[in-house]
TORMAR-525110 format. One record per residue (C-alpha): residue number from 1; chain; x, y, z. Coordinates in Angstrom, 1 decimal, always signed. Layout:
! TORMAR-525110
    n  chain      px      py      pz
  NUM      A       X       Y       Z
...
***
This chain:
! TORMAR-525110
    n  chain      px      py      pz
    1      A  +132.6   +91.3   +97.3
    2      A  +134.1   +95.1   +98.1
    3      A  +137.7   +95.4   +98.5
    4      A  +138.9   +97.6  +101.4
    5      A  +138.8  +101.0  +100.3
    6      A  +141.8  +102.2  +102.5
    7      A  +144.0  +100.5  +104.3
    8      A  +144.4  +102.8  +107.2
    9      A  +141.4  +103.6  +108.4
   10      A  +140.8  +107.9  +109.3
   11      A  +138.8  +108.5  +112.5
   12      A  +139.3  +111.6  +112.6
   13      A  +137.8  +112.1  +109.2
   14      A  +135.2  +109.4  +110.2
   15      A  +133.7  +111.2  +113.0
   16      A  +133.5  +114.6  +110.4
   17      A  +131.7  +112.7  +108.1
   18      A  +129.1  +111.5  +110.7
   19      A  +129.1  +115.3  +112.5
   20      A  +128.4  +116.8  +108.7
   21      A  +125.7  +113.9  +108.0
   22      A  +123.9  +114.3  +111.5
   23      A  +123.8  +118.2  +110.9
   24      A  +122.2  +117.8  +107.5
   25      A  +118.7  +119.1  +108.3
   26      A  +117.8  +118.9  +104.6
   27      A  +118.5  +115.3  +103.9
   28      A  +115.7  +114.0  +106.0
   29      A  +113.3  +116.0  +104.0
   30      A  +114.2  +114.8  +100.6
   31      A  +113.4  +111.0  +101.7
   32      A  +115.7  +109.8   +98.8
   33      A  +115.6  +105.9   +98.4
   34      A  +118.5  +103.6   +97.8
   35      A  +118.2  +102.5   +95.1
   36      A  +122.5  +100.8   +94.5
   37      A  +123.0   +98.0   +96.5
   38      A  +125.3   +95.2   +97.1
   39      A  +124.5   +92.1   +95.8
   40      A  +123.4   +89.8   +98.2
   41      A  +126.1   +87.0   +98.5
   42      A  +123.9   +84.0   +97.8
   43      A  +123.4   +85.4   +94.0
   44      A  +127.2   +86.3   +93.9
   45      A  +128.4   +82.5   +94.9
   46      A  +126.7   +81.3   +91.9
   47      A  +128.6   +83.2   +89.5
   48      A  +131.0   +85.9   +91.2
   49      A  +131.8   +87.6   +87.7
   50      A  +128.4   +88.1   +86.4
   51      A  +128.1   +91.2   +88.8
   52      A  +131.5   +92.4   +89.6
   53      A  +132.8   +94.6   +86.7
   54      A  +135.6   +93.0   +84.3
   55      A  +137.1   +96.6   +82.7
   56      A  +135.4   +99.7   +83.7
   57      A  +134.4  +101.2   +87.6
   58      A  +131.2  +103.1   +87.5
   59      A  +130.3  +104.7   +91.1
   60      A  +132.4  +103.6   +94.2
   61      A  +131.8  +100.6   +95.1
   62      A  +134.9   +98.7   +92.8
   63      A  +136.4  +102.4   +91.9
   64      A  +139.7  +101.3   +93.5
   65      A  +140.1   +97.8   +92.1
   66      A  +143.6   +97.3   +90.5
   67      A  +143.1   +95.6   +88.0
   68      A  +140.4   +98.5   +86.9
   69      A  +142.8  +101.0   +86.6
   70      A  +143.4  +100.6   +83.0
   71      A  +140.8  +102.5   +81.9
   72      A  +141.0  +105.3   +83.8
   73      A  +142.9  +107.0   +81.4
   74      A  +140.7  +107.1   +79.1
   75      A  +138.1  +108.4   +81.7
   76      A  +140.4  +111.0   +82.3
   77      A  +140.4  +111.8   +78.2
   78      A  +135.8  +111.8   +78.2
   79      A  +136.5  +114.2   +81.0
   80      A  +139.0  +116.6   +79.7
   81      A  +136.8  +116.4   +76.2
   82      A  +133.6  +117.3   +78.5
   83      A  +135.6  +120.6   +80.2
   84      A  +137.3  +121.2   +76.3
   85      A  +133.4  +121.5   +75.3
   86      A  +131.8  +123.3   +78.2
   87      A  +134.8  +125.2   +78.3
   88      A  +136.4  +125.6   +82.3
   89      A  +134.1  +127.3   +83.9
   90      A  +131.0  +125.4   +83.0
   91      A  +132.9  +122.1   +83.5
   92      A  +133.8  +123.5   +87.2
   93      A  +130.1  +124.6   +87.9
   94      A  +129.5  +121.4   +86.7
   95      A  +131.8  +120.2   +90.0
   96      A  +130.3  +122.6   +92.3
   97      A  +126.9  +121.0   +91.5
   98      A  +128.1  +117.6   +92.2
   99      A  +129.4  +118.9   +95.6
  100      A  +126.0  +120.4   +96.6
  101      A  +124.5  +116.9   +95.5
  102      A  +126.9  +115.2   +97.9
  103      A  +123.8  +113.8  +100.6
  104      A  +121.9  +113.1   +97.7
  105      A  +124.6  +110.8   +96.2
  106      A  +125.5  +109.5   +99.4
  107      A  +121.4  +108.6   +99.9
  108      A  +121.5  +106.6   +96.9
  109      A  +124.0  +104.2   +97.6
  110      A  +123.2  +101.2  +100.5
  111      A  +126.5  +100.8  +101.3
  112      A  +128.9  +103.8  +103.1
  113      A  +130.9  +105.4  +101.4
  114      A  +134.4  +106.7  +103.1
  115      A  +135.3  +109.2  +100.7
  116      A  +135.3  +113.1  +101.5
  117      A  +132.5  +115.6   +99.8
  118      A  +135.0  +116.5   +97.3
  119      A  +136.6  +112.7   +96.4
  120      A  +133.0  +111.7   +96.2
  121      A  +132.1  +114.4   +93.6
  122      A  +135.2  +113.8   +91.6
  123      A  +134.6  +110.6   +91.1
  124      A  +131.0  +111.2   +90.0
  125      A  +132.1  +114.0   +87.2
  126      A  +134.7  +111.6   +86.1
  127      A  +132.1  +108.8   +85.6
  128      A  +129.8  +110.9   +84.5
  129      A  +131.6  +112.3   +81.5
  130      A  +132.8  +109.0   +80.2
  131      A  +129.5  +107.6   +80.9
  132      A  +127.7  +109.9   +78.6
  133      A  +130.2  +109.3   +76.1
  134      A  +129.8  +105.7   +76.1
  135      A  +126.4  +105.6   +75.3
  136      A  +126.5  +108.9   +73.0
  137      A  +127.0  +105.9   +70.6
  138      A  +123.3  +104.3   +71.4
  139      A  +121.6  +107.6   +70.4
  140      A  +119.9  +108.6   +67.5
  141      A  +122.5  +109.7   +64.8
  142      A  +120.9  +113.5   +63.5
  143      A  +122.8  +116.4   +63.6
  144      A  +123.3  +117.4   +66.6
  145      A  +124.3  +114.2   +67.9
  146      A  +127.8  +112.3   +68.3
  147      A  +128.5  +110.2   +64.9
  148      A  +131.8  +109.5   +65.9
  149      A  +133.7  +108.7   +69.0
  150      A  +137.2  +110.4   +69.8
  151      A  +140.2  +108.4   +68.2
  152      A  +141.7  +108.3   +71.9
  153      A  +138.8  +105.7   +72.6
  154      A  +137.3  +104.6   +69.4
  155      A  +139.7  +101.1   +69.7
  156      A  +137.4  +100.6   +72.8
  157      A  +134.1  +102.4   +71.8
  158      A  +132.8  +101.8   +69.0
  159      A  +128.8  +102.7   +66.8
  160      A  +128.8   +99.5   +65.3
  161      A  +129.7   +97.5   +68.9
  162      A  +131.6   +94.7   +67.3
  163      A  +134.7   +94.8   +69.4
  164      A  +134.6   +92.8   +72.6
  165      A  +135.9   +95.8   +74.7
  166      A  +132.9   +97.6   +73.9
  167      A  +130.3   +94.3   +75.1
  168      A  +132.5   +94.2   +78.3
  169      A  +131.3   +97.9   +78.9
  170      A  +128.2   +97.4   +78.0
  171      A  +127.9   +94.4   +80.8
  172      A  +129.9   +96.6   +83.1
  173      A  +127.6   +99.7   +83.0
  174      A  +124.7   +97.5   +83.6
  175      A  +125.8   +95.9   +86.7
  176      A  +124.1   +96.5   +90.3
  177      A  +127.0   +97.4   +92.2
  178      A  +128.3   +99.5   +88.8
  179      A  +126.0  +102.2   +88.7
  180      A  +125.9  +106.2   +89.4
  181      A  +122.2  +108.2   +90.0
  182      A  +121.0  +109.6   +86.8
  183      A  +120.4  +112.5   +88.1
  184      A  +124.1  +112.9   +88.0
  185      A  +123.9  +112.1   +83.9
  186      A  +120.9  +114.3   +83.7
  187      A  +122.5  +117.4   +85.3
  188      A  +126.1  +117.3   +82.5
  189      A  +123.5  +116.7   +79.9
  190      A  +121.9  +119.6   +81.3
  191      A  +125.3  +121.7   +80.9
  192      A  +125.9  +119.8   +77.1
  193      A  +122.6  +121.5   +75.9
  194      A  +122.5  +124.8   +78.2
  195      A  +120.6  +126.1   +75.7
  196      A  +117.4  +124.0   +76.7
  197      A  +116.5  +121.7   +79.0
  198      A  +114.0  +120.1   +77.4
  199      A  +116.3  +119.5   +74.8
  200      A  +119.0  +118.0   +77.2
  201      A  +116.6  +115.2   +78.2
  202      A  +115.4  +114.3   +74.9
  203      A  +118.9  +113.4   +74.1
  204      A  +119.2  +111.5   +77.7
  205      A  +116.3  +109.5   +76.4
  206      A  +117.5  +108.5   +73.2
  207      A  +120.5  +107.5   +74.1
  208      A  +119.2  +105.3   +77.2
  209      A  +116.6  +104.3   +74.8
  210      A  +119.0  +102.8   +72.1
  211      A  +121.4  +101.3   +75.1
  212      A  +117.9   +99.5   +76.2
  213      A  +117.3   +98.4   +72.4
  214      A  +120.4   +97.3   +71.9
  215      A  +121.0   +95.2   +75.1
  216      A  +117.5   +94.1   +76.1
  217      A  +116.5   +90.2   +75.9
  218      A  +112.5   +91.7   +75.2
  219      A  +111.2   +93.7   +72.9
  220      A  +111.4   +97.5   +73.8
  221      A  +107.7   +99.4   +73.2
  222      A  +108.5  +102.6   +71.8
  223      A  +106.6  +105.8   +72.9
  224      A  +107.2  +105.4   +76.3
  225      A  +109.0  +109.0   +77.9
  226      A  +110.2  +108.6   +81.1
  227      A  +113.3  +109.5   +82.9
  228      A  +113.0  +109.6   +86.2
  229      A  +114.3  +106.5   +86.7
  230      A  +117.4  +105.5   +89.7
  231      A  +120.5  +104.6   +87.2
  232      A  +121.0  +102.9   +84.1
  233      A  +120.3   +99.4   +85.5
  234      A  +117.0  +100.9   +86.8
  235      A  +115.5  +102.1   +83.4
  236      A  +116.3   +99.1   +81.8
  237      A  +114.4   +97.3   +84.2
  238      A  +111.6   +99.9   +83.8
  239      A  +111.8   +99.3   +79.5
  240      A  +111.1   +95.5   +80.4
  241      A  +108.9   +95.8   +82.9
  242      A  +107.0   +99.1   +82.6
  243      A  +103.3   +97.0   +81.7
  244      A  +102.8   +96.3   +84.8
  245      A  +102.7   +99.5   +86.5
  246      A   +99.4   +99.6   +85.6
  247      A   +96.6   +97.2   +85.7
  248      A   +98.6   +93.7   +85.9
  249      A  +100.9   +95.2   +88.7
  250      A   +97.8   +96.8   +90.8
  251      A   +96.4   +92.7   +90.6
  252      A   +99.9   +91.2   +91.2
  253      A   +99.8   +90.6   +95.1
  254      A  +102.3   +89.1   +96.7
  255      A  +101.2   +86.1   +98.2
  256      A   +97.8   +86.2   +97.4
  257      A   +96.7   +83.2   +96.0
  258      A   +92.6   +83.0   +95.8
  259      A   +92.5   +79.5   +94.3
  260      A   +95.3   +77.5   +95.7
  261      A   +95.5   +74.7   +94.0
  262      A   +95.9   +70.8   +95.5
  263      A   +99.4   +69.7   +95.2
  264      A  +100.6   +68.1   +92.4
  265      A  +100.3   +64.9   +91.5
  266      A  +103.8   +64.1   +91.4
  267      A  +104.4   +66.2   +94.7
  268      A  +101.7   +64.2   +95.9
  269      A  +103.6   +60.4   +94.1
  270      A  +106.9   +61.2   +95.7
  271      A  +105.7   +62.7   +99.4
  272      A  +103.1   +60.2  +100.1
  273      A  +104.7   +57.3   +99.8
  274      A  +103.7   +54.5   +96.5
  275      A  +100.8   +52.9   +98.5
  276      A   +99.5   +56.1   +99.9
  277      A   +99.7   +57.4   +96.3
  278      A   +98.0   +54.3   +95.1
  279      A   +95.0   +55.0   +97.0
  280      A   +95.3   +58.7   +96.2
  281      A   +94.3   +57.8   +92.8
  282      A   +91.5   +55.6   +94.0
  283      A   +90.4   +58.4   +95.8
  284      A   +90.4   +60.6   +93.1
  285      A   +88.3   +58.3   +90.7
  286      A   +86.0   +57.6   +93.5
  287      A   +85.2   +61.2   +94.5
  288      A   +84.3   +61.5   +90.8
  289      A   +81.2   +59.5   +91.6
  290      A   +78.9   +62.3   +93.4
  291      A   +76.5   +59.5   +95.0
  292      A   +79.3   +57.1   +95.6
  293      A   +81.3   +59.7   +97.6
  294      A   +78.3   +61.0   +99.7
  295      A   +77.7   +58.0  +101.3
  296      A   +81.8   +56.5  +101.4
  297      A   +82.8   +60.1  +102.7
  298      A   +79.6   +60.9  +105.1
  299      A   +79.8   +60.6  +108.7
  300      A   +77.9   +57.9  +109.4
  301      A   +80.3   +55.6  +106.7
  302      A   +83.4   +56.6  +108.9
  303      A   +81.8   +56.3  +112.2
  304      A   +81.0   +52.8  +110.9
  305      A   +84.6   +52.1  +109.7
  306      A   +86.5   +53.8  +112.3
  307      A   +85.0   +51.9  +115.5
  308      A   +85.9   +48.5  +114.7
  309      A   +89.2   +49.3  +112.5
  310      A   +90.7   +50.3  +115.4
  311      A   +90.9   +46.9  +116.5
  312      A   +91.0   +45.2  +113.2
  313      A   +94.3   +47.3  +112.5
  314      A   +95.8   +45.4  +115.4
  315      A   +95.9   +42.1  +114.1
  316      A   +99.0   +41.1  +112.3
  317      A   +97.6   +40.6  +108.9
  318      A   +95.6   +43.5  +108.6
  319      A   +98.1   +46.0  +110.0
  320      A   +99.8   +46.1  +106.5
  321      A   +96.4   +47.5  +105.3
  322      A   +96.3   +50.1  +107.6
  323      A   +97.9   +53.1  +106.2
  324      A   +95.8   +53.1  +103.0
  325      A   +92.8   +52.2  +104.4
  326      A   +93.1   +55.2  +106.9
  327      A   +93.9   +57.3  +103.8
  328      A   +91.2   +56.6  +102.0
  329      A   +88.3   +57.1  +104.1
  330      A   +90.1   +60.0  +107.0
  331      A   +92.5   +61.6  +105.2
  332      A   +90.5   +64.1  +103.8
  333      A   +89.8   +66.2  +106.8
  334      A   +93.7   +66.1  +107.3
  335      A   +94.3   +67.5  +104.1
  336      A   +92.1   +70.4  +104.5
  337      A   +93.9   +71.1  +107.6
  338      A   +97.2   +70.9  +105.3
  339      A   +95.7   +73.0  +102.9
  340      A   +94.8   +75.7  +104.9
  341      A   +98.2   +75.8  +106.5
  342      A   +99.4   +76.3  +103.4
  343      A   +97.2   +78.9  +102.7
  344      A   +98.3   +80.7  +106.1
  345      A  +101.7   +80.6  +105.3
  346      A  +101.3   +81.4  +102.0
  347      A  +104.1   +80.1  +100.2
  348      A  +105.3   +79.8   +96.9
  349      A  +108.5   +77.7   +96.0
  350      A  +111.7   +78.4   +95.5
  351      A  +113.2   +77.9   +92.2
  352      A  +115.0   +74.3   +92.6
  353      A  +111.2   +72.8   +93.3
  354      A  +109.2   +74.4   +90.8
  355      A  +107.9   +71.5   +88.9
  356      A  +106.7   +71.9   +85.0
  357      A  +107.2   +70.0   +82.4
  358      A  +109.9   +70.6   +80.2
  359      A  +109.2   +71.9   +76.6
  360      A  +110.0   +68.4   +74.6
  361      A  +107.9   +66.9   +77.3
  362      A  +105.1   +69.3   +76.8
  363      A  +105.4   +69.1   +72.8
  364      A  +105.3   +65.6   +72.7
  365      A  +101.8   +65.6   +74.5
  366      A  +100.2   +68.0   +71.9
  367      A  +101.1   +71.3   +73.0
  368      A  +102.0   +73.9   +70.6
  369      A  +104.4   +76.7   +71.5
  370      A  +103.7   +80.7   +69.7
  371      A  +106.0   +83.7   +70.2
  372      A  +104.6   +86.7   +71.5
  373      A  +105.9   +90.4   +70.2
  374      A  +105.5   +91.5   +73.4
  375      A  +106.7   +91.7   +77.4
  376      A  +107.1   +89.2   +80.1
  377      A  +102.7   +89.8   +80.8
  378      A  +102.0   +88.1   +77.6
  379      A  +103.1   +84.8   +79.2
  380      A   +99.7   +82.8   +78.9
  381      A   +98.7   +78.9   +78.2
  382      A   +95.3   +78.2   +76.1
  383      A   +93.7   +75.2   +77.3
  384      A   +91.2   +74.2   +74.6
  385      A   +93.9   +74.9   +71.7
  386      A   +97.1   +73.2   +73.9
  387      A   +98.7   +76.5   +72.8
  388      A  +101.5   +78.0   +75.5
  389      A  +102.3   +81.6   +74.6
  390      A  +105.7   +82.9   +75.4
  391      A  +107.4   +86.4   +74.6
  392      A  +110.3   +86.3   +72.3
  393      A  +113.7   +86.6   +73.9
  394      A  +116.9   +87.2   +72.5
  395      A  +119.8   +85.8   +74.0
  396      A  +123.5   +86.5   +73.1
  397      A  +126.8   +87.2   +74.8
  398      A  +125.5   +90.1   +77.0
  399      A  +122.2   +88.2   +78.0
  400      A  +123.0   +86.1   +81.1
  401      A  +124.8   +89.3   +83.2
  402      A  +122.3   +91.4   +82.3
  403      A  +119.5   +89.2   +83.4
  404      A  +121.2   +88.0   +86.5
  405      A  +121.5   +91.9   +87.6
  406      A  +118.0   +92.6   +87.0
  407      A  +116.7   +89.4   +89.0
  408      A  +119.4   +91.1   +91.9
  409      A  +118.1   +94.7   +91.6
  410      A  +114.8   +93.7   +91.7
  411      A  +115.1   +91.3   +94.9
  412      A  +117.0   +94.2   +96.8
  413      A  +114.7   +97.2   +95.7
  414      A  +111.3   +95.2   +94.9
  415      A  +108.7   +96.2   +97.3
  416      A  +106.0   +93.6   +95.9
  417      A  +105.9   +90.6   +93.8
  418      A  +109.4   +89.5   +91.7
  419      A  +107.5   +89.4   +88.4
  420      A  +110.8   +89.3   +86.5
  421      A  +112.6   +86.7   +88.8
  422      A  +109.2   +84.7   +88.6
  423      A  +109.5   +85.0   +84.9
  424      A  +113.0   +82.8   +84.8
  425      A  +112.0   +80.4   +87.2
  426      A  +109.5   +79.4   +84.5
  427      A  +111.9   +79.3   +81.9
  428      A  +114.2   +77.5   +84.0
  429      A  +111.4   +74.9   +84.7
  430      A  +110.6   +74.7   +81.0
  431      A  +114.3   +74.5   +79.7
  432      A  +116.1   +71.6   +80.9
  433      A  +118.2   +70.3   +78.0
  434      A  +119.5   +71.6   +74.2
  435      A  +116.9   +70.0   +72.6
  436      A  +114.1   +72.2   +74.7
  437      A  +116.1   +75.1   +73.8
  438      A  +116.2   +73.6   +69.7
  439      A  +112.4   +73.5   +69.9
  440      A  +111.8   +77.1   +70.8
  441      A  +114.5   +78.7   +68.7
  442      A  +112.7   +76.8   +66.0
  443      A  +109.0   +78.4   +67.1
  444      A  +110.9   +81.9   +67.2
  445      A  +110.3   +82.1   +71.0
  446      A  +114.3   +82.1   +71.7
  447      A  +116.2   +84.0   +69.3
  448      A  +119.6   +82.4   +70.1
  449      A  +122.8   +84.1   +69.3
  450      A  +124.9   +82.0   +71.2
  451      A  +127.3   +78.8   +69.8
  452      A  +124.5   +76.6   +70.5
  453      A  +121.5   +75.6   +72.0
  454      A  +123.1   +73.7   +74.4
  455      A  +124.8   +77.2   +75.5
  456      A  +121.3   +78.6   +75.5
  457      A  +120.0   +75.7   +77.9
  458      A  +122.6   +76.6   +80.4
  459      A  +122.7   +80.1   +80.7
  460      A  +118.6   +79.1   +82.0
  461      A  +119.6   +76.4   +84.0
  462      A  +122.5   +78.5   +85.3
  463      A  +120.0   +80.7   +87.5
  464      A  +118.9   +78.9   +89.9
  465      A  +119.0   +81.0   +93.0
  466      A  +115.8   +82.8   +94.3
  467      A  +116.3   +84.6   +97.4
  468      A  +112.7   +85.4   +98.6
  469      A  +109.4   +83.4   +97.9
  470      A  +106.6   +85.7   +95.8
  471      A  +103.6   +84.5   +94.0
  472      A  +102.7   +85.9   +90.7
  473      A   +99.2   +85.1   +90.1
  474      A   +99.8   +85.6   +86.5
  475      A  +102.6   +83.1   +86.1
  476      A  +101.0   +80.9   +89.1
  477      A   +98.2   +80.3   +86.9
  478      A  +100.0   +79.5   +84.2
  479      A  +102.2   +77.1   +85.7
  480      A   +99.1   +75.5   +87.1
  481      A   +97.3   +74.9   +83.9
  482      A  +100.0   +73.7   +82.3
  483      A  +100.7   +71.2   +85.0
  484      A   +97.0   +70.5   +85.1
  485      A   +96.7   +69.3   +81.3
  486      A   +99.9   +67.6   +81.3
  487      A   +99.1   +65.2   +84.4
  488      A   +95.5   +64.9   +83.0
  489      A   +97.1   +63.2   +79.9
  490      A   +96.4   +59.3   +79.7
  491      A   +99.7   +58.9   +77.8
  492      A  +101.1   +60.8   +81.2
  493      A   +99.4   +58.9   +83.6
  494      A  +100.1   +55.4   +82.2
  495      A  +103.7   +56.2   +82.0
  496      A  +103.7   +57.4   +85.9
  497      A  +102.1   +54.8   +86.8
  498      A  +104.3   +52.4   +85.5
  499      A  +107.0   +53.9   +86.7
  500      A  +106.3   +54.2   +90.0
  501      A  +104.3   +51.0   +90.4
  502      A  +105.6   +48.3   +88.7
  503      A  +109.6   +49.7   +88.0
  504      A  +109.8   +50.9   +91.6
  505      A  +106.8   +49.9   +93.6
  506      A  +107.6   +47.3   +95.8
  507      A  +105.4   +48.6   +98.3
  508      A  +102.4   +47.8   +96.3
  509      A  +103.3   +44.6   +95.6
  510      A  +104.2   +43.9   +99.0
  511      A  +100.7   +45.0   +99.8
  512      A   +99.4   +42.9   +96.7
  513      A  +101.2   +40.1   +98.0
  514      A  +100.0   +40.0  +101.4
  515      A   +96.6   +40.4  +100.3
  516      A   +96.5   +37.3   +98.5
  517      A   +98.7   +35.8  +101.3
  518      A   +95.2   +37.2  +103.3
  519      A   +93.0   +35.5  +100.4
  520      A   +94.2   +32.3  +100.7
  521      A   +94.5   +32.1  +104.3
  522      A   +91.0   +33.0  +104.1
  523      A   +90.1   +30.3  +101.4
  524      A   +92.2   +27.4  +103.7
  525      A   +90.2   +28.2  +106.9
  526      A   +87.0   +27.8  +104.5
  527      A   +87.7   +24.7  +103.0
  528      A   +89.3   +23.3  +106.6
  529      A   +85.5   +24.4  +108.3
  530      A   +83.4   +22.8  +105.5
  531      A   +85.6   +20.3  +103.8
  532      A   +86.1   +22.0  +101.1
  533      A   +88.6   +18.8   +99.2
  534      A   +85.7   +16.4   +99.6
  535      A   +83.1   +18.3   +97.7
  536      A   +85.7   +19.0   +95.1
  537      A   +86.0   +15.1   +94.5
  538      A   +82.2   +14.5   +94.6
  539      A   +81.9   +17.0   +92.1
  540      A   +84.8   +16.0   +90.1
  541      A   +83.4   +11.7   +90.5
  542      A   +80.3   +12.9   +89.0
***
């Protein structure tokens, strides 16, 4: 992913690097997480240039990419307008600071950098003065505030962000392996309004504020002040995802799942086998029946079954009956072995297996789909009134980079649950083809900007990659009841069950088949003991 910083590797400078770092008795003291990582290379090999920047390097990691080096001119012209506006000095105690900040920086990053104190600092004035004139153009417009960008970049940058250049940024900036601490940003704001500090990070705000506005699939809740967020990527995620810092994220658990649920009946169809899943159902109807399954499912029932079918199940003809049989009356106490297993490995699944159905599906079995106005906890499904709640979402050109970083970022920095990544493996499950993605846009739940809603299906479908297994009980549940009424429908079930038993089952007819074969076998050696033909004809002469 990260191209070889130098050719000719330094030892010399190498082993002064690691003297400096060891002798840093600060460092250990300020306990300063990384918070830039790499992206790990399963997410990459799905989709290498949705996190490696196409026209601007922010922060190491792709600073000496060739084919980036266009814009470092005009990185070089935001940073001679920054030292024209703090005027030299400032600009250099600007430099100092970033040179004193050098183990900070360094902490930030997960992977090591091999530049010198001074390189290092450079390079983080350079981006940080271009960087804050970028998104000078996302802040509120008032009078002390850029309303126009320098004619050196304004074919580039631009307040009204209709030129492509200024989306490829935009993407770029936002990118996991793209970013620089904010504390960087934070101190030259600091030295742009001198005359305040207070004031410096009010302007911070507003312009990370309208960057997260502007680019943000979710609705943005305003009155939120925080900055003390990592980088840029960071306090977007934060804007999305700040609800459930409080009580949602203090309940979301990861792996906890109080009320497991019994797999699903199609997990259950497919694994099990046709005729196991045949008597699955009768199961089902049977345990419905509270008398019924007392006495079928006591001990005294199974002792009476199980001591003779052992040598029933070795004739010929009844050994086809054998498996079903044995699942109907014993293979409950296996289950609930299975099940708490399950419990004690506590797994949720990946991506590729969740299993809902898919929006058309879903509508055409009564349920009715309502936008929500606001975040990702909103997500709920009303059982009594069919009625599946989902946030709005826009989607447009910037929308599938920007969600694939924050599903990386939080799987690298996440220390709990991945609420977010949780949240598009639902609308991957629920999104399969253009006409799912027609019927939302039409509810106001997707807010497509795209060619097409076959665009809009793929850019879901498209993320399919989850590298860790969490459990949301919030989006668990929901999955589950959705599941739950779905499979409970009779339209549902008829339709399964034709599918799987009279399209595909020839294992249930093969066991239909040999129980007639059984039957009149039966009815033969009956009519052969007590002449069966000749009472016929007596009956039929009279």
């Amino acid at each position: 992913m990260f191209p070889n910083l130098k050719s000719n590797f330094d030892e010399l400078r190498w082993v002064i690097q690691i003297r400096k770092t060891l002798d840093e008795e600060h460092e250990d003291e300020m306990e300063i997480p990384v918070t830039i990582f790499a992206v790990p290379k399963t997410l990459v090999s799905t989709d290498p240039d949705s996190y490696t920047p196409q026209q601007v390097a922010i922060g190491p990691y792709h600073y000496w990419r060739t084919e980036l080096y266009e814009m470092e001119r005009y990185k070089l012209g935001s940073t001679k307008r920054t030292q024209k506006n703090l005027q030299a000095a400032n600009f250099q105690k600007f430099l100092d600071e970033m040179i004193k900040l050098e183990p900070c920086i360094r902490a930030c990053y997960h992977k090591y950098l091999d530049f010198n104190g001074e390189t290092l600092a450079w390079m983080m004035a350079i981006d940080a003065c271009f960087l804050l004139e970028f998104l000078q153009t996302y802040a509120v417009k008032d009078d002390n505030v850029l309303t126009r960008v320098s004619l050196n970049i304004s074919h580039v940058v631009d307040f009204a962000r209709r030129k492509s250049t200024h989306n490829v940024i935009t993407r770029d900036v936002l990118m996991l392996e793209n970013q620089i601490p904010l504390f960087v940003l934070k101190k030259l704001s600091e030295f742009h309004f001198s005359s305040s500090l207070e004031l410096a990070e009010e302007r911070l705000f507003s312009m990370l504020l309208g960057l997260c506005q502007d680019v943000s699939p979710f609705k943005i809740v305003h009155g939120i002040k925080r900055i003390d967020c990592a980088h840029l990527l960071d306090f977007l995620y934060y804007m999305i995802l700040h609800e459930w810092e409080g009580q949602r994220l203090s309940d979301v658990i990861e792996g906890e799942d109080q009320n497991d649920t019994v797999q699903e009946e199609t997990e259950t169809l497919c694994n099990s086998g046709y005729v196991k899943a045949l008597f699955s159902h009768v199961r089902k109807m049977v345990s419905k029946l509270r008398i019924l399954q007392r006495v079928l499912l006591s001990k005294p029932a199974k002792l009476l079954v199980k001591f003779p079918w052992t040598i029933i199940s070795n004739v010929p003809v009844f050994s086809i009956l054998k498996q079903p049989v044995e699942y109907l009356f014993f293979s409950q106490e296996s289950d609930g072995i299975k099940h708490e297993n399950d419990i004690t490995n506590n797994q949720s699944p990946l991506m590729e297996e969740i299993t809902i159905p898919s929006v058309t599906e879903l509508a055409r079995s009564g349920v009715t789909f309502i936008p929500t106005y606001g975040g990702i906890s909103t997500v709920t499904f009303d059982v009594k009134s069919r009625t599946f709640y989902l946030p709005t979402v826009n989607i447009d050109v910037n929308t599938c980079i920007i969600l694939r970083n924050l599903v990386a970022y939080e799987a690298a920095n996440a220390s709990g649950p991945m609420v977010f990544t949780r949240y598009t493996e639902l609308m991957n499950g629920i999104i399969d083809t253009a006409e799912d993605a027609e019927l939302l846009r039409e509810r106001g739940i997707v807010l497509n900007r795209l060619k097409n809603d076959e665009e809009a299906a793929n850019l879901w479908n498209g993320m399919t990659k989850s590298l860790r297994l969490t459990k949301v009980p919030l989006f668990d549940k929901v999955i589950e009841d959705v599941n739950k009424y779905y499979n409970g429908r009779w339209k549902v079930k008829a339709r399964k069950f034709f599918t799987l038993y009279v399209v595909g089952s020839w294992r249930s007819l093969t066991l239909l088949v040999a129980v007639m074969i059984l039957l009149l076998m039966s009815l033969q050696a009956f009519c052969t003991i007590f002449n069966c033909v000749c009472g016929f004809r007596v009956i039929a002469h009279n």
